[in-house]
C-alpha positions in Angstrom: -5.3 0.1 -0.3 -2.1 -0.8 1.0 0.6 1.6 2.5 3.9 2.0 2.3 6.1 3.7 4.5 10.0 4.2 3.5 12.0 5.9 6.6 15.3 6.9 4.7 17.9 9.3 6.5 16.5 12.6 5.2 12.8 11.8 4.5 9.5 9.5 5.6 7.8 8.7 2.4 4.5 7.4 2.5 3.0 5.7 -1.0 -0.3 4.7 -1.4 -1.3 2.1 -3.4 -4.5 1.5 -5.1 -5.0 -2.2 -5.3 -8.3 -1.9 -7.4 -6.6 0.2 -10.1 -3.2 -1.4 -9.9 -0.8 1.3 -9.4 0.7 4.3 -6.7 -1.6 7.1 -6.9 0.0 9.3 -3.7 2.9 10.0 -2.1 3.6 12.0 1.0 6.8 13.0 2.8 8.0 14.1 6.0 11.1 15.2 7.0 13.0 12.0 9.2 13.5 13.6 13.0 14.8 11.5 15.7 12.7 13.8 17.7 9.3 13.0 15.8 6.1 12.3 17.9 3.2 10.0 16.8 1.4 13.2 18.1 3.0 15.1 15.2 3.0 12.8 12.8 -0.8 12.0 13.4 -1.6 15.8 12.7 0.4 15.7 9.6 -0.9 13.1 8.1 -4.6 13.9 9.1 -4.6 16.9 7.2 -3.2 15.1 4.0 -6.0 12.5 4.2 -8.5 15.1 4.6 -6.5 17.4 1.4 -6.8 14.1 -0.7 -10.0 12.6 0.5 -8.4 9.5 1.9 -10.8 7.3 3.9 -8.4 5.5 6.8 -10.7 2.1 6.5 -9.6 1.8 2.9 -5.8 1.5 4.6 -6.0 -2.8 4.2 -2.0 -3.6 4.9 1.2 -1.5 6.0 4.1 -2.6 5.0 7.5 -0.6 6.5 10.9 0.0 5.5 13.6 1.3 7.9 16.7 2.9 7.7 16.5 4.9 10.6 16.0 2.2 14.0 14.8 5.2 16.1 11.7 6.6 14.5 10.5 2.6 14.1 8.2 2.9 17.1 6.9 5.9 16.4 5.4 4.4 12.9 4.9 1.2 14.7 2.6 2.9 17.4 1.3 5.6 14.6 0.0 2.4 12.6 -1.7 0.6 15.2 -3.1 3.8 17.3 -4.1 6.3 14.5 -4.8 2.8 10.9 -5.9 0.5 13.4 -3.3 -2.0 11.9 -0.3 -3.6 12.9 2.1 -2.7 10.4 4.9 -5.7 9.0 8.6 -4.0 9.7 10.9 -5.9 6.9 14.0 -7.0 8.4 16.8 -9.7 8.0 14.3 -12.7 8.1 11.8 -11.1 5.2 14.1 -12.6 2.7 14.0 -15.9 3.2 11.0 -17.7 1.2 11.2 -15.1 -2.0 12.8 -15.0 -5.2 15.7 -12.7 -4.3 18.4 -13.5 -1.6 21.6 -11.8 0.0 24.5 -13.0 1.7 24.6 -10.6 4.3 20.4 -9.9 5.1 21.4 -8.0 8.0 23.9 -5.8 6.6 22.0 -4.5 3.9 19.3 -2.0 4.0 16.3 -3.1 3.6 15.7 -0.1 1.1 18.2 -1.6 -1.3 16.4 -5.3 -1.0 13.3 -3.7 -1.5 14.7 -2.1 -4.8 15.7 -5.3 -5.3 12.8 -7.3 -4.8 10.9 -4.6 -7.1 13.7 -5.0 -10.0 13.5 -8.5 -10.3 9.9 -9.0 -10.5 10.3 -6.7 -12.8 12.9 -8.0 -15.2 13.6 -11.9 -14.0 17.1 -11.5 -15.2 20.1 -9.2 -14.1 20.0 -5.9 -13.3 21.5 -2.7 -11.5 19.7 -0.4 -9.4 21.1 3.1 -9.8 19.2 4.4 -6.6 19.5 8.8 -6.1 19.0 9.2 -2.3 20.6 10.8 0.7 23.5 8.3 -0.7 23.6 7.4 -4.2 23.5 3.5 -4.2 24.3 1.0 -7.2 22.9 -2.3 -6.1 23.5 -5.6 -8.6 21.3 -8.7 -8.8 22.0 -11.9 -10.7 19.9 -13.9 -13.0 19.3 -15.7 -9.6 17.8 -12.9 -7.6 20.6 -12.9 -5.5 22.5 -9.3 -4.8 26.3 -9.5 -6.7 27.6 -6.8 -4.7 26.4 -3.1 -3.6 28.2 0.4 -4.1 27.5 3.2 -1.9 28.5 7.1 -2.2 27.4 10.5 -1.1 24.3 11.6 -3.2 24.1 14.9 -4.4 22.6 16.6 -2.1 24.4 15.2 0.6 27.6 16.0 -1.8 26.7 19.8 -2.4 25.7 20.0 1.9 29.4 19.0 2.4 30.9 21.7 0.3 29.3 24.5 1.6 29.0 23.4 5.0 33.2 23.1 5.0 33.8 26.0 2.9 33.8 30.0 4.0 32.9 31.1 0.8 30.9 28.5 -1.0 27.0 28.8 -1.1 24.6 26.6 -0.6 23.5 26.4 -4.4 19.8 24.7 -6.3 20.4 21.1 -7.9 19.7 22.9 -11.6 21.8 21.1 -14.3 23.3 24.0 -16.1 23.6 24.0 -19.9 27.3 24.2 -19.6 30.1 21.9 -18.3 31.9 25.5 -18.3 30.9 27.3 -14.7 30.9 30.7 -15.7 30.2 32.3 -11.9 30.1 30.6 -8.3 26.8 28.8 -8.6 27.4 27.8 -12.2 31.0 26.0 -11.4 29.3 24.0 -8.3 26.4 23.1 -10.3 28.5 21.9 -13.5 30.6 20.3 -11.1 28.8 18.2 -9.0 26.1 17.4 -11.8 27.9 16.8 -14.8 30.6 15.2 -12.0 28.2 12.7 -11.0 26.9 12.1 -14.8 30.1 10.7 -15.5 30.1 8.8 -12.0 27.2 6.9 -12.9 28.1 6.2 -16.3 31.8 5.0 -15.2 30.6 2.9 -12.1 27.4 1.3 -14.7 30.7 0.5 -17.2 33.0 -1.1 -14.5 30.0 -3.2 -12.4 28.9 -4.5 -16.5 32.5 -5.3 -16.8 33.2 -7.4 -14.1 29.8 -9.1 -14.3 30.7 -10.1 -17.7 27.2 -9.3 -19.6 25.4 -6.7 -19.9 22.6 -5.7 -17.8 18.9 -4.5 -17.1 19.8 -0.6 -15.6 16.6 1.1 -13.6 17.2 4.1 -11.6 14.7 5.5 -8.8 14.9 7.9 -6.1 13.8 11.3 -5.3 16.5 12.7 -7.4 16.7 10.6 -10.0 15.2 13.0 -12.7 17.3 15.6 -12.1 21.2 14.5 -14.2 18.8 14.6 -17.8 22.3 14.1 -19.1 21.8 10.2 -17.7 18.6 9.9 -19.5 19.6 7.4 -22.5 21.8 5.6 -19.7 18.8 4.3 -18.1 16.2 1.3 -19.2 13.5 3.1 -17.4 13.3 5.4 -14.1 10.5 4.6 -11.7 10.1 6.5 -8.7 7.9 4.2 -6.8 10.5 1.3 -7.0 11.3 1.1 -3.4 7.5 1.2 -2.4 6.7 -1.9 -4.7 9.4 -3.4 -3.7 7.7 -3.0 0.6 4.7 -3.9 -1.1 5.9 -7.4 -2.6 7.9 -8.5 0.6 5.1 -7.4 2.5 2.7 -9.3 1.2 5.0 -12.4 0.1 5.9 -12.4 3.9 2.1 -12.2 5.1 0.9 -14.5 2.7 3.5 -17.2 3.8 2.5 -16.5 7.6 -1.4 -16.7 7.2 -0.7 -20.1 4.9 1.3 -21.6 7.7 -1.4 -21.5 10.3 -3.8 -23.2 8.2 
């Protein structure tokens, strides 16, 4: 089974994948804290392995992703002390000897080359990653596998934090498309807002990055929110959740293949 662990700025998401069956069968998430233990995490994860029957000996390769430089050894340590394995930490250099290539490795986070990597083993031709995280992310890759160019703005959560942290008045409201663009109270006129706001964001920004690419292209979203604009729905080729994990799975083991092959 190989393991995938994605620290992004609000969550730690773990995805386990199932090598005999061929797909991600679960996911687990922890809140990212600077302040995080391998103590803690070690008791949290424990009691998900025991909830889901999850022998640590099936655990055969970890592969990481890191937004968030702090909590790295923590994972680092939690891998080797609690999975007995030393876990591969994708950086700058993981790019070199696969299919897909940026111009700026160390600039980039490695979630968005994972997304990357995943996308264009998936569709060999180019694409746009529509990616629904703490920041909502449009990443473009060329028939070439190599990244066009990246867009970056607040994602919605992160968008509806802002507004009532800097407002008085303002709650802190659900992320529940309403069935009206019309808000009819307080809650209603955020939620229209900011989710039929950002429907049209996507679709405009998808329109202009086409435009200037000059063709059109494969569009896959993923992320933890990406289900919830419905109004997006026909925009999208497909939506697949588990994007970012196959994407630390297939640098991870292109990069550990290439290292075991060149000490034989």
């Amino acid at each position: 089974m190989f393991l995938a662990i994605d620290a992004g700025n609000s969550n730690i998401v773990f995805g386990f994948y199932d090598e005999t069956k061929n797909k991600w069968i679960y996911e687990f998430r922890v809140e990212t804290s600077r302040n995080l233990s391998v103590l803690q995490l070690e008791k949290t994860i424990h009691l998900f392995f025991l909830e889901n029957n999850i022998k640590i000996d099936l655990i055969t390769q970890v592969g990481i992703s890191s937004v968030v430089p702090e909590v790295n050894p923590i994972l680092q340590q939690f891998c080797m002390e609690y999975l007995g394995h030393t876990c591969y930490l994708i950086d700058g250099n993981s790019y070199k000897k696969l299919k897909v290539s940026t111009a700026r490795p160390n600039e980039i986070g490695s979630d968005l080359m994972c997304n990357v990597a995943a996308a264009y083993e998936k569709f060999k031709d180019t694409a746009i990653i529509v990616d629904f995280g703490t920041a909502l992310t449009f990443t473009a890759i060329g028939q070439d596998g190599k990244v066009l160019g990246v867009n970056i703005v607040p994602g919605l959560k992160t968008a509806i934090k802002s507004l009532f942290s800097n407002t008085s008045k303002l709650p802190e409201v659900e992320l529940k498309l309403p069935k009206s663009a019309l808000g009819r109270d307080t809650i209603h006129s955020i939620q229209s807002g900011i989710l039929y706001g950002y429907t049209g964001l996507v679709k405009g920004m998808l329109e202009t990055m086409q435009q200037e690419i000059g063709k059109p292209c494969h569009v896959i979203a993923t992320g933890g929110l990406s289900s919830i604009l419905t109004t997006l729905k026909d925009t999208f080729e497909s939506v697949d959740r588990n994007l970012t994990m196959e994407g630390i799975r297939l640098i991870t083991q292109g990069n550990t293949t290439l290292e075991m092959g060149s000490k034989d």
